[in-house]
DSSP file (Angstrom, degrees, kcal/mol; ACC not computed):
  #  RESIDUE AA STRUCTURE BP1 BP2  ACC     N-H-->O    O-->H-N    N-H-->O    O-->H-N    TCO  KAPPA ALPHA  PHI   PSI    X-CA   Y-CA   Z-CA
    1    1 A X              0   0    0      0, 0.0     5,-0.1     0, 0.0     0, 0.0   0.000 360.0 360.0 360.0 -12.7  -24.6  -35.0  -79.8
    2    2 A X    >>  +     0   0    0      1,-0.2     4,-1.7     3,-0.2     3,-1.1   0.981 360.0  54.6 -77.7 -50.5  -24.6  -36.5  -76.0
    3    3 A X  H 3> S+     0   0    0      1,-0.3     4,-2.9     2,-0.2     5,-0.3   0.802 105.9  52.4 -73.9 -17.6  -27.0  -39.1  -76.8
    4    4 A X  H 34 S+     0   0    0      2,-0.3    -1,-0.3     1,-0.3    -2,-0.1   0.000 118.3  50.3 -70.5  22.4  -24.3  -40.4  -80.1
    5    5 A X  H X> S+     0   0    0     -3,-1.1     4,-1.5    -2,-0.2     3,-1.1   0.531 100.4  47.5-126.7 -78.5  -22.1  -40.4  -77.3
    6    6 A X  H 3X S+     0   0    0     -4,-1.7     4,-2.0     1,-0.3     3,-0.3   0.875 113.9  52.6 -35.2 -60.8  -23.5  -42.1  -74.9
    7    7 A X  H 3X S+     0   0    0     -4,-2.9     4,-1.3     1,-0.2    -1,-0.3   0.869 103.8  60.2 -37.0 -37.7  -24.3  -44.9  -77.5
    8    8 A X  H <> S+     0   0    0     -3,-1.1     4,-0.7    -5,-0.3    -2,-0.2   0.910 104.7  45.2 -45.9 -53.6  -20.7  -44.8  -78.4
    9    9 A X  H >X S+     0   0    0     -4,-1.5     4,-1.3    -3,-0.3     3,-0.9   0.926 115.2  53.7 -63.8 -31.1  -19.5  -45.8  -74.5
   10   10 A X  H 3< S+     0   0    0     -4,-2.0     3,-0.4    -5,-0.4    -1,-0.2   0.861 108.8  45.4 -57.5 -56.1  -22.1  -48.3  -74.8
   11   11 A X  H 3< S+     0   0    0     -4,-1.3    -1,-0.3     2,-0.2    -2,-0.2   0.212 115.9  44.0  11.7 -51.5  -20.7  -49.6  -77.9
   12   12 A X  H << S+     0   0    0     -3,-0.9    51,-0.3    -4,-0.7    -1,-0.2   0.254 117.1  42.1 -87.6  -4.6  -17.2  -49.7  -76.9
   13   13 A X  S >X S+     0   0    0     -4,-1.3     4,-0.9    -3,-0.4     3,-0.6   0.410  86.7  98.5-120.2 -20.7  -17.6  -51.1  -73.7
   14   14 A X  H 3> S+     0   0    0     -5,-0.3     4,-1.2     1,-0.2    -3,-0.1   0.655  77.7  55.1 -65.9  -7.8  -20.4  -53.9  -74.5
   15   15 A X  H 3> S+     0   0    0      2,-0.2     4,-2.3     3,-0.1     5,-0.3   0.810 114.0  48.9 -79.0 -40.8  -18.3  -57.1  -74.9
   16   16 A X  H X> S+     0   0    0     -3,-0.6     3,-1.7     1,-0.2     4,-1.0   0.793 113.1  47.4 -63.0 -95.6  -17.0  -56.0  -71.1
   17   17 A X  H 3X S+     0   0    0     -4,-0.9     4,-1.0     1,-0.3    -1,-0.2   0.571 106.5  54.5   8.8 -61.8  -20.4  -55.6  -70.1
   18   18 A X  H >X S+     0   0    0     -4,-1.2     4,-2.3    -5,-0.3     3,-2.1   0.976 110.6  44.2 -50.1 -61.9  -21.6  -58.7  -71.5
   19   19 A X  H <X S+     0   0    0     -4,-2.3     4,-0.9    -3,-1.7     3,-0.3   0.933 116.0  48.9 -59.4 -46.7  -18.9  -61.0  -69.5
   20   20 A X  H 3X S+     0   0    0     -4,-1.0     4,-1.6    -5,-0.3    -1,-0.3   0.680 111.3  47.4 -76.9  -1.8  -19.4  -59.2  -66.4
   21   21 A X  H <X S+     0   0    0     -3,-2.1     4,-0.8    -4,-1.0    -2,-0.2   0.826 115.0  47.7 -93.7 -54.5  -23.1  -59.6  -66.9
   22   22 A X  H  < S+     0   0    0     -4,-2.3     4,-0.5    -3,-0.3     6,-0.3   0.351 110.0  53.6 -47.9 -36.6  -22.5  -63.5  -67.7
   23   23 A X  H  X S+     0   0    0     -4,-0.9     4,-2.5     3,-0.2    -2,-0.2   0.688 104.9  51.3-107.3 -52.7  -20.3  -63.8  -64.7
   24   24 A X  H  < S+     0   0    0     -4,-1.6    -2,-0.3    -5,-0.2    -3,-0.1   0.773 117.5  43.7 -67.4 -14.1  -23.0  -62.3  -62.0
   25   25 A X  T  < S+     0   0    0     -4,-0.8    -3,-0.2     3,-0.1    -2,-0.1   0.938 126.7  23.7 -67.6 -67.5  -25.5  -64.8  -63.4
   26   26 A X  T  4 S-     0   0    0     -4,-0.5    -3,-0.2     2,-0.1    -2,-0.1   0.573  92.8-130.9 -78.8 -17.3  -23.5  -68.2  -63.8
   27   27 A X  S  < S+     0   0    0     -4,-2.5     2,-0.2     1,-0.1    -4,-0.1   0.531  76.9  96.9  91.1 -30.8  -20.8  -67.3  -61.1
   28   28 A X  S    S-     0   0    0     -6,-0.3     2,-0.3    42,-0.1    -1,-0.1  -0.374  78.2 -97.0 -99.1-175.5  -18.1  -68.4  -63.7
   29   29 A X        -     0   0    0      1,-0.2    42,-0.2    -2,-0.2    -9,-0.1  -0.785  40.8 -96.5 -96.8 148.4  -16.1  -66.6  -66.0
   30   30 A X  E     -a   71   0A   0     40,-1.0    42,-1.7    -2,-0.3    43,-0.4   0.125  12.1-158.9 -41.4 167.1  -16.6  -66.1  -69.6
   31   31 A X  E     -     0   0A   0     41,-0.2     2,-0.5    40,-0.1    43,-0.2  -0.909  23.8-162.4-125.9 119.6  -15.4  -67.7  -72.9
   32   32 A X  E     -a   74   0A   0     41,-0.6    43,-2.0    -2,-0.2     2,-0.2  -0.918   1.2-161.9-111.9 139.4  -15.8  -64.9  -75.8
   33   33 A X        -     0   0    0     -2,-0.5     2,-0.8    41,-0.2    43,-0.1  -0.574   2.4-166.9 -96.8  68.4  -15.8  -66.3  -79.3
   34   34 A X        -     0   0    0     -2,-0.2    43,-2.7    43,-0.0     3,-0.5  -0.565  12.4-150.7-110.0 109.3  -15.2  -63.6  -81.5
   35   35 A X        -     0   0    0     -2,-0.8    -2,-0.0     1,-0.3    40,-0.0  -0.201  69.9 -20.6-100.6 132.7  -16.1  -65.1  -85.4
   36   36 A X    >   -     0   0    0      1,-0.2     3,-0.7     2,-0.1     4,-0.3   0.623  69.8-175.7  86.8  65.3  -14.1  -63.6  -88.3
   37   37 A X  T >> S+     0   0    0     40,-0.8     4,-0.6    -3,-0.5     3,-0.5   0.774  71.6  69.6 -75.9 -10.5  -13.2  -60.6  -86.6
   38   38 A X  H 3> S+     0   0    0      1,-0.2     4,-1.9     2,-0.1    -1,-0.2   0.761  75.3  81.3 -83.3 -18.9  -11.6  -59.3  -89.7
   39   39 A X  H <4 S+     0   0    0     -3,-0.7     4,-0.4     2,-0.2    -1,-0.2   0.480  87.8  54.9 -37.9 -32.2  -14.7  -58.8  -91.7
   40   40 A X  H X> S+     0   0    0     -3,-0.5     3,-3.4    -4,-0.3     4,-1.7   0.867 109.3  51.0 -53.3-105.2  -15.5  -55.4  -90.0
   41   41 A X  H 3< S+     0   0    0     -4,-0.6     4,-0.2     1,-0.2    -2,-0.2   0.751 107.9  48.1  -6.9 -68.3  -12.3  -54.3  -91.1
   42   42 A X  T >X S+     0   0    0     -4,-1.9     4,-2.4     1,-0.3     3,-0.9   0.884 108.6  52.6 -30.5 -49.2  -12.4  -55.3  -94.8
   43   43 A X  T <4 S+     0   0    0     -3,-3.4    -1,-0.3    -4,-0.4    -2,-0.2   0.628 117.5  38.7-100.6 -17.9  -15.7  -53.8  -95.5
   44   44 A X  T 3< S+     0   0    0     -4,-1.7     6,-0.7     2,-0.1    -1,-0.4   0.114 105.8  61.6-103.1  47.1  -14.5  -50.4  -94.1
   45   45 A X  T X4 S+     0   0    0     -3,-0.9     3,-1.5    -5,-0.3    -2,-0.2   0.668 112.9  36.5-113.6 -59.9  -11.6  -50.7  -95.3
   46   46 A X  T 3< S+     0   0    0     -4,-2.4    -2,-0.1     1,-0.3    -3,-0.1   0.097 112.5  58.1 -87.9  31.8  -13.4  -50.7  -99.0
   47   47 A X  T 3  S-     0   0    0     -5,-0.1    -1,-0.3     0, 0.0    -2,-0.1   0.179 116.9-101.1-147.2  31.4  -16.1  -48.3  -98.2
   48   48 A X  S <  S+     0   0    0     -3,-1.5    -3,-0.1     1,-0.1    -4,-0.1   0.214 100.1  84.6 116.3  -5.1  -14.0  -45.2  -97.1
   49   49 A X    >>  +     0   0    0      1,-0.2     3,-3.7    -6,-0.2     4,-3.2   0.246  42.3 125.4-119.7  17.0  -14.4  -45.5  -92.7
   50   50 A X  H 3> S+     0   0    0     -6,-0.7     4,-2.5     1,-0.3    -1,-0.2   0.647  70.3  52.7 -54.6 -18.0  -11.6  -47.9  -91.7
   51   51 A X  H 3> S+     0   0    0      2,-0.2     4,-0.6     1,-0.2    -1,-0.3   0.372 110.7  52.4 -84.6   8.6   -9.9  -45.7  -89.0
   52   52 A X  H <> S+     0   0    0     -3,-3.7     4,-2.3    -8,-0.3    -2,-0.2   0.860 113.9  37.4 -96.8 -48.9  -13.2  -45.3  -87.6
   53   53 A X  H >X S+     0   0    0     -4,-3.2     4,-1.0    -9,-0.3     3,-0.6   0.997 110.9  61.7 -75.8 -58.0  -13.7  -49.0  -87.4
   54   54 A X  H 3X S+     0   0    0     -4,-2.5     4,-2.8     1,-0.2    -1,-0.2   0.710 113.1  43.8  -0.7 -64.7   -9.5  -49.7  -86.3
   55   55 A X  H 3X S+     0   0    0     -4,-0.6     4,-2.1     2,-0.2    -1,-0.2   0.935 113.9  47.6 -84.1 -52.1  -10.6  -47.4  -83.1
   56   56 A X  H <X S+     0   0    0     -4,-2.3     4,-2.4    -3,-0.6     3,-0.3   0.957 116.9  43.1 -44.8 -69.0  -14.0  -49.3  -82.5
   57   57 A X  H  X S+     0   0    0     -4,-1.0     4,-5.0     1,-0.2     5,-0.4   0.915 116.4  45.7 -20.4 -72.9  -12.3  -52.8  -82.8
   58   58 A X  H  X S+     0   0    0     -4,-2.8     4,-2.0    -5,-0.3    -1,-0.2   0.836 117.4  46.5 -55.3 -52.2   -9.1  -51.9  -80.7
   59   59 A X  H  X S+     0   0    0     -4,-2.1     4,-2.2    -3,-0.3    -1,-0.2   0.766 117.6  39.9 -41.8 -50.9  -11.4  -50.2  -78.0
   60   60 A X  H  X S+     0   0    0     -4,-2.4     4,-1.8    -3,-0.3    -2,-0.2   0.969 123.6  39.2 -65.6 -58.9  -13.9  -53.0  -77.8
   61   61 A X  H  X>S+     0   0    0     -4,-5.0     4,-4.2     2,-0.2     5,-0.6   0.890 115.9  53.2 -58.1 -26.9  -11.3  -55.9  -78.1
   62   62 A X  H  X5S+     0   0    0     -4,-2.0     4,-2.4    -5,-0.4    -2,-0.2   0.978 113.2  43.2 -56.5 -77.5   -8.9  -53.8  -75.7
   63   63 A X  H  <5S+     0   0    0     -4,-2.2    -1,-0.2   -51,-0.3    -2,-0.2   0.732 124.0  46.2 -60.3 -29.6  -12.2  -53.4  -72.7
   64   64 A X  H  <5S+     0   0    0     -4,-1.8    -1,-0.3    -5,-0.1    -2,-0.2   0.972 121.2  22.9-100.8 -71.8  -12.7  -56.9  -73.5
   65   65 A X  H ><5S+     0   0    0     -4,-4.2     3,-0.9    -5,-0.1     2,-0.7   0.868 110.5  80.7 -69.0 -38.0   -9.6  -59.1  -73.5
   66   66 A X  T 3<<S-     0   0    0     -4,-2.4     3,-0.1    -5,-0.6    25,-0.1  -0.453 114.2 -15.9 -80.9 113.6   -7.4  -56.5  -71.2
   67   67 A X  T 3  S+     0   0    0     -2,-0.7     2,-0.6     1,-0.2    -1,-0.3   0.943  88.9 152.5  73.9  32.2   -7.7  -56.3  -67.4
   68   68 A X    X   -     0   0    0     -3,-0.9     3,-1.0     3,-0.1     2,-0.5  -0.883  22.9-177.0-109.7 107.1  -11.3  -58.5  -67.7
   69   69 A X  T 3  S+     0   0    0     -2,-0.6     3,-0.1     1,-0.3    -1,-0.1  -0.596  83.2  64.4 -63.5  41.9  -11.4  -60.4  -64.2
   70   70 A X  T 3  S+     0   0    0     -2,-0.5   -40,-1.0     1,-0.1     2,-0.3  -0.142  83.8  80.2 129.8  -3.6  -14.4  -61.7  -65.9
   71   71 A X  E <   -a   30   0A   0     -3,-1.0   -40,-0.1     1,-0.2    -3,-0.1  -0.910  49.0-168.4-146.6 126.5  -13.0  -63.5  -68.7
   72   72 A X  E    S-     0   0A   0    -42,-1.7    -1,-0.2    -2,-0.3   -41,-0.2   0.858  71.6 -54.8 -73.2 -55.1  -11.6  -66.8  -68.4
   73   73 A X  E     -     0   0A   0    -43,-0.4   -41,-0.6   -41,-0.0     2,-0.4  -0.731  54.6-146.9 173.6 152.2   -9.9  -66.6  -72.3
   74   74 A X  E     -a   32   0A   0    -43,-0.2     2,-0.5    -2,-0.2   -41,-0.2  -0.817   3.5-131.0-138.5 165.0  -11.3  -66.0  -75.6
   75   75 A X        -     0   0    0    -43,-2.0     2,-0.7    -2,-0.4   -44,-0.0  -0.925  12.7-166.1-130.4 123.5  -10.8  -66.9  -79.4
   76   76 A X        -     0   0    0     -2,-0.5   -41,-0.2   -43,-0.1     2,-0.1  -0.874   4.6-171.6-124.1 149.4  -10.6  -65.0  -82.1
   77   77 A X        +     0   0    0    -43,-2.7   -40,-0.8    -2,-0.7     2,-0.2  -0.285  18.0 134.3-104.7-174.2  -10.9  -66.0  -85.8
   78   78 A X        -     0   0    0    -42,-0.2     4,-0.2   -41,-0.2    -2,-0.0  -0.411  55.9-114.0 142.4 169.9  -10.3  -64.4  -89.0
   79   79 A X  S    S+     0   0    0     -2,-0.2    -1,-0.0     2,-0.1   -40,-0.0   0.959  99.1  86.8 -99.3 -67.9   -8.6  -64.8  -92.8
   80   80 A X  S    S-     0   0    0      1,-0.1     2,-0.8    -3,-0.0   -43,-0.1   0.218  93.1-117.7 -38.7 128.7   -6.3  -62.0  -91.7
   81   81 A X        -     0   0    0      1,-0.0     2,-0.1    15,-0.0    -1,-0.1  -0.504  34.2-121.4 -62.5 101.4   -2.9  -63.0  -89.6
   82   82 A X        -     0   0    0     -2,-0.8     2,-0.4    -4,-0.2     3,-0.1  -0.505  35.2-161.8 -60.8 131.8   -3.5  -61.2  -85.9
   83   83 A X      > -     0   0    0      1,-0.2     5,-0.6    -2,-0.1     3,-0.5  -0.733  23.1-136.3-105.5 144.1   -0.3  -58.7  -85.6
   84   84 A X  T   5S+     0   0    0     -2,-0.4     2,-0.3     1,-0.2     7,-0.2   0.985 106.5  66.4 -71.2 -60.7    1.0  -57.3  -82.2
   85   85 A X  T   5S+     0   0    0      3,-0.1    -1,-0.2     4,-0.1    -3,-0.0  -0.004  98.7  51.3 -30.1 -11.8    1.2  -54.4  -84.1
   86   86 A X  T > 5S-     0   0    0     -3,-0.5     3,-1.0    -2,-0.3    -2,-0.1   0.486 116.4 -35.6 -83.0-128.3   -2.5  -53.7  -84.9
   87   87 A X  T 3 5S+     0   0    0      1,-0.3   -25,-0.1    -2,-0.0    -2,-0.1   0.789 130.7  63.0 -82.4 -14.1   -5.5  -53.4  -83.6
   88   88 A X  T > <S+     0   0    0     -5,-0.6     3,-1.1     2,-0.1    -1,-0.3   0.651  75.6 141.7 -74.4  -6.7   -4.4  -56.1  -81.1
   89   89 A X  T <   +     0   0    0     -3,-1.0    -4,-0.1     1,-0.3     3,-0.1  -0.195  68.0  20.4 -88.2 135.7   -1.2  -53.7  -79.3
   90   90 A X  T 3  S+     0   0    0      1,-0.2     2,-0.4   -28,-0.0    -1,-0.3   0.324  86.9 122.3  69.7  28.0   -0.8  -54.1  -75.8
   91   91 A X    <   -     0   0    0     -3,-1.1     3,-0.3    -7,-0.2    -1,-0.2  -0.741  46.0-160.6 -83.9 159.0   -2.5  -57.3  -75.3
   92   92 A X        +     0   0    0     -2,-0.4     0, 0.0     1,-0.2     0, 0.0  -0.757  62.6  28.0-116.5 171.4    0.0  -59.8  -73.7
   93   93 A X  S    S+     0   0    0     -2,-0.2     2,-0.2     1,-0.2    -1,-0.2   0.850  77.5 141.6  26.4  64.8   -0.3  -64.1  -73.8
   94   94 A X        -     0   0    0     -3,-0.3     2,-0.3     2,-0.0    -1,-0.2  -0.532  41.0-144.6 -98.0 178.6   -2.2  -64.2  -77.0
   95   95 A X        -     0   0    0     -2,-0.2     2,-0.2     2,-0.0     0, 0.0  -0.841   4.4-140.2-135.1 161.8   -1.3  -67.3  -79.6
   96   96 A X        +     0   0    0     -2,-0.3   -15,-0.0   -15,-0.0    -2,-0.0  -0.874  31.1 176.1-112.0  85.8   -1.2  -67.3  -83.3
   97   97 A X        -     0   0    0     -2,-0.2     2,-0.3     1,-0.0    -2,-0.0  -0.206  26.3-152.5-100.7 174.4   -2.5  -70.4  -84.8
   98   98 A X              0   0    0      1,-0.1    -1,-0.0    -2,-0.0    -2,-0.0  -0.922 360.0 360.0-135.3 119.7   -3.4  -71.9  -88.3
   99   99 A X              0   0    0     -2,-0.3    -1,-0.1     0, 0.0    -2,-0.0   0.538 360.0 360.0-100.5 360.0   -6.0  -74.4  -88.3
């Protein structure tokens, strides 16, 4: 059970990781692009594990967009409308575009 644990933090923390990883190399801050973030979602939504994935999402994008000295600003995509009220709540000076 540790080591499914220990994968987990890894797992939830790696988008942070990454940028700060990114940031001691180059010196600059990140740009994260994060591609159709709503896909995840869908496909456990229709195969029975979606609170599992909700808490993965929210965790990863939370360590990632929140409090990251280390991330210049990021974009995220998806079919889905981002709500404050989702997976996204308590990130602040997001936009909501339609391209």
């Amino acid at each position: 059970m540790e080591h499914k644990q220990h994968s987990s933090a890894y797992l939830h923390n790696s988008l942070q990781l990454l940028t700060r990883l990114l940031y001691k190399h180059y010196g600059t801050q990140a740009i994260v692009l994060i591609d159709e973030y709503d896909v995840p979602l869908n496909k456990a939504y229709q195969n029975g594990y979606y609170p599992q994935m909700v808490r993965l999402i929210r965790s990863v994008f939370s360590q990632v967009l929140k409090t990251n000295k280390n991330l210049y600003f990021a974009v995220i995509t998806g079919c889905l409308r981002i709500a404050k009220e989702s997976i996204f709540t308590g990130l602040n000076n997001f936009k909501v575009g339609e391209f």
